[in-house]
N, C-alpha and C positions, 0 to 999 in steps of 0.2 A: 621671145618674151623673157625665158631665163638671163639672157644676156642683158635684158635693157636693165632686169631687178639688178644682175649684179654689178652693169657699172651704175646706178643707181646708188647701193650700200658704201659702195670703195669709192662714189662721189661726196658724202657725207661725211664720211670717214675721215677722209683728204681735207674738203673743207674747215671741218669741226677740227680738225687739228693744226693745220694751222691759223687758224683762228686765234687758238685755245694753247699753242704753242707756250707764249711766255705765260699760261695761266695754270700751265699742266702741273706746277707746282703753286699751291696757294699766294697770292700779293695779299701782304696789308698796309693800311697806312698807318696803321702803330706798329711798324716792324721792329721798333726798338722794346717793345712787350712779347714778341717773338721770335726773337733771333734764334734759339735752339729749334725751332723748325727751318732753318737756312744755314746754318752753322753750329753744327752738334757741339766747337768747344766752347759754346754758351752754359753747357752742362755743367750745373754747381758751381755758377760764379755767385749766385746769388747768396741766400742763406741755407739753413739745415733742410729749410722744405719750403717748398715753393711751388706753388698752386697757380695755374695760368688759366682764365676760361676765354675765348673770343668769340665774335660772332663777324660775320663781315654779309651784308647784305648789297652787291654791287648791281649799278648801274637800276635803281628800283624802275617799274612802270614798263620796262623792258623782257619780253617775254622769253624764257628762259634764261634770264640774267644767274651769273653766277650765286652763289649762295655758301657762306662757309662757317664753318663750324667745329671750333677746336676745343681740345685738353690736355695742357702738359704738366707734367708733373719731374721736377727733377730733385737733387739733393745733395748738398757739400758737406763729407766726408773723411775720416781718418785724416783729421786736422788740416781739411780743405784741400788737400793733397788731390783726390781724386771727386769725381763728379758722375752721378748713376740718375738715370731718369727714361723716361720716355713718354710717347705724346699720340694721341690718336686726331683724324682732321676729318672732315666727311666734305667733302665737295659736288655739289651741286650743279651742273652747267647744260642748259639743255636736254638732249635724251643721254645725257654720261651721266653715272653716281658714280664717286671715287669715293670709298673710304682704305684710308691709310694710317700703319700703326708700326711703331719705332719703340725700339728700344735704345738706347744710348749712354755712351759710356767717354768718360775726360779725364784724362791725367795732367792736374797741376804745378806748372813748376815754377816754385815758389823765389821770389826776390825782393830785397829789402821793400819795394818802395814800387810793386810790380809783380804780374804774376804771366806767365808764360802759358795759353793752355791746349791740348792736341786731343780735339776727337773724333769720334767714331760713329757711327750711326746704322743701324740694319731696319731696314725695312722691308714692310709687309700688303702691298698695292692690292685691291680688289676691285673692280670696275662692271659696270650694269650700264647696258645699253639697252635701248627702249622705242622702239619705233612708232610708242603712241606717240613721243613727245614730238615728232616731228610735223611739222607744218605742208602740205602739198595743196597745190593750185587744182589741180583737178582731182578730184575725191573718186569720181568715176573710171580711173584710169588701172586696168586690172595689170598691166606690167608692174605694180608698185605696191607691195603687202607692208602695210603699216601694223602690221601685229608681229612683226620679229621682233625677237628679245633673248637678252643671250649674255652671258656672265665670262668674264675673264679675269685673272689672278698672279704675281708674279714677284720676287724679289728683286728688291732694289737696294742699293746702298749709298754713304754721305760720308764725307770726312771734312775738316775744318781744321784751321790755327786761329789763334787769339792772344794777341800781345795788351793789357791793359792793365787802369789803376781806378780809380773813384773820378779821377781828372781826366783819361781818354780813354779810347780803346781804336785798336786796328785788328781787322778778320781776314783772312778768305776763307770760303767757304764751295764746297761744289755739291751737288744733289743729283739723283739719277745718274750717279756715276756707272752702272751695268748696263744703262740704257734697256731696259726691260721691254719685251717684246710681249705684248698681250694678245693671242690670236683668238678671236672671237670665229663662230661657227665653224670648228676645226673638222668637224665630219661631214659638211657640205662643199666640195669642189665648186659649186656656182656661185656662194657664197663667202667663204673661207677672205677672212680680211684679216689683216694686222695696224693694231693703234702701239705705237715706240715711244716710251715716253723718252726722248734728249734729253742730255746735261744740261745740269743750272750751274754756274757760276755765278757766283757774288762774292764783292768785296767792299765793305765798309769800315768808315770810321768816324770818330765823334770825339768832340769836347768840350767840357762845361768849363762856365767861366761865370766869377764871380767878385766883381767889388767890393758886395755886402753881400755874408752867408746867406741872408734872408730874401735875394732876388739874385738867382742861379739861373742861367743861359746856357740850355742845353742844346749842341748843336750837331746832329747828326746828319751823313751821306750815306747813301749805298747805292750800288750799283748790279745790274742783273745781265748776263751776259746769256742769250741762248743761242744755238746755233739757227742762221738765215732769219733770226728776228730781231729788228733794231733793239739797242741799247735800253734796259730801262733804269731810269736814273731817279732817287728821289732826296730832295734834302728839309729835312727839317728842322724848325728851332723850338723848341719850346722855354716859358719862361715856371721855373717854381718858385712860388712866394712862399717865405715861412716854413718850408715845404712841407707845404699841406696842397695848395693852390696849381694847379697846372696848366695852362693857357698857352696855345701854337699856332701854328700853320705849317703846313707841307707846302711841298711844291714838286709835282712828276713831269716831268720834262715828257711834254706836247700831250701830255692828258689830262689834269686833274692838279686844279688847289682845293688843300683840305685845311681844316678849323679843327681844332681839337680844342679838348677842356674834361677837367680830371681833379680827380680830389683825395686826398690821401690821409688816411687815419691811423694815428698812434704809428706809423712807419710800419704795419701790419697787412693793412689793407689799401687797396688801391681802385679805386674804378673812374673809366676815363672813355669818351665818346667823341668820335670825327665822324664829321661832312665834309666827304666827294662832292666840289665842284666841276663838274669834268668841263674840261675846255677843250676835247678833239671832237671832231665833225661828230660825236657818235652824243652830244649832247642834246643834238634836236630830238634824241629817240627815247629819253630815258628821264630819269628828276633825280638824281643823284646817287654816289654811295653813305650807307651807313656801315659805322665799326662801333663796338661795345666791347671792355677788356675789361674783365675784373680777377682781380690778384690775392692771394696771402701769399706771403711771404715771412717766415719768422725762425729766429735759433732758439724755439721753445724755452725750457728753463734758462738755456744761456743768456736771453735776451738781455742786454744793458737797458739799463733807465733812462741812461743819457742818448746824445742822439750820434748816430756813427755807428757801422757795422765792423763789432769789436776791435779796430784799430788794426785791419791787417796791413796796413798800407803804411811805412814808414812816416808820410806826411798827409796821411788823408785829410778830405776837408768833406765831403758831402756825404749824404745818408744812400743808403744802399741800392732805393730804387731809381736813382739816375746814373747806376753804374751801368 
């Protein structure tokens, strides 16, 4: 019986992770509202303070679909020179609750017309497994205790580069660089399991283009590289009118077209919302994802009246939140 629970536990384990493999670190479809969770030298490119909230509800109608939940908070610096922040996320997925918490740190190196940036990232993983959450076909069946539960905890770390200006940008980026080993039930030999969170690699870039300042085409790629899991790939364009108006679509290669649309006040505030169309086999099970991002962003007293974030950029042309 001990033997059936424990290949049982280390069946679920194995499952749920690679499953959950390319999810072990958060996907959004606004990743360009989140890139200092996938690439730390996003830290303090923005303004003096910069406020990020998200929400990501995937695959709804699907029972234990993921569920996410951020806060970052970053800030540029001893004349934009350096960038300090960090961000907390809480993950959702099944019988796993992950919440993770970073602190982060970016040294800019500054060029006429270009800014050069390299950072750093520490992090702090805690994880809860829950054996209510799991589903079994026979309820009667005493090899199988659905009442385990059991907490594990571990550091992890992130580094990035970031070559960019108001008109592109180019990253890589890598995450779960320690490969963190979380051993749940470490005092039960029948049970004793390990979940690893793998590297993330990513690499993206983006660039806006514009005829008339007043209708700006913003065009971003990235790319997820995990170990034994295909490629994940997404590219999006969005259009900002006036730029207040924000209006897109994604596209994730063999999963999901998303819609986006967003509105942006006084260059301050920001809030903007996409629909997951998923288009891989896993659409007959589910009714979509939802995202929800809302932003400040501002250099407090320093703010200009005009529109442009203070002219660090030898020939800028665009305002600050489509950097």
């Amino acid at each position: 019986m001990y033997l059936l629970v424990r290949k049982y536990l280390i069946t679920i384990f194995c499952l749920v992770g690679c499953i959950l493999s390319a999810q072990q670190y958060p996907w959004w479809t606004q990743y360009r509202a989140n890139q200092t969770l996938f690439n730390p030298a996003f830290c303090g490119t923005k303004r003096v303070v910069d406020i990020r909230i998200n929400y990501r509800n995937q695959w709804t109608g699907y029972d234990g679909a993921p569920k996410t939940y951020a806060l970052s908070l970053n800030s540029r610096l001893w004349k934009g020179r350096i960038g300090i922040g960090g961000f907390l996320f809480k993950d959702d997925i099944g019988p796993f609750k992950t919440l993770a918490s970073s602190i982060t740190g970016a040294y800019h190196l500054k060029f006429a017309d270009s800014e050069l940036s390299f950072g750093i990232q520490g992090n702090y993983i805690k994880q809860r497994f829950n054996g209510n959450d799991v589903t079994i076909r026979n309820h009667m069946d005493k090899a199988i205790n659905q009442y385990v539960e059991d907490k594990a905890g571990g550091f992890d770390g992130s580094f990035g580069l970031l070559y960019y200006n108001d008109r592109f940008h180019l990253g890589v980026g890598a995450n779960n660089i320690a490969s963190t080993k979380l051993e749940y039930y470490k005092t039960d030999s029948l049970k004793k399991t390990n979940y690893i969170n793998v590297p993330h690699y990513n690499i993206s870039a983006g660039f806006n283009w514009a005829d008339d300042i007043n209708y700006t085409f913003e065009n971003s790629i990235v790319a997820v590289f995990v170990p034994g899991v295909p490629i994940s790939m997404d590219y999006t364009l969005r259009l900002h009118i006036k730029q207040q108006i924000i209006a897109g679509f994604s596209f994730r290669l063999n999963d999901a077209i998303a819609l986006q649309l967003g509105y942006t006040i006084k260059e301050k505030f920001q809030i903007s919302y996409s629909y997951d169309l998923v288009t891989s086999p896993l659409r007959k099970y589910q009714k979509g994802s939802h995202e929800l991002t809302l932003i400040f962003s501002s250099n407090m007293a320093t703010d200009q009246k005009k529109r442009g974030l203070d002219k660090r950029f030898l020939r800028q042309r665009y305002q600050y939140l489509i950097q």
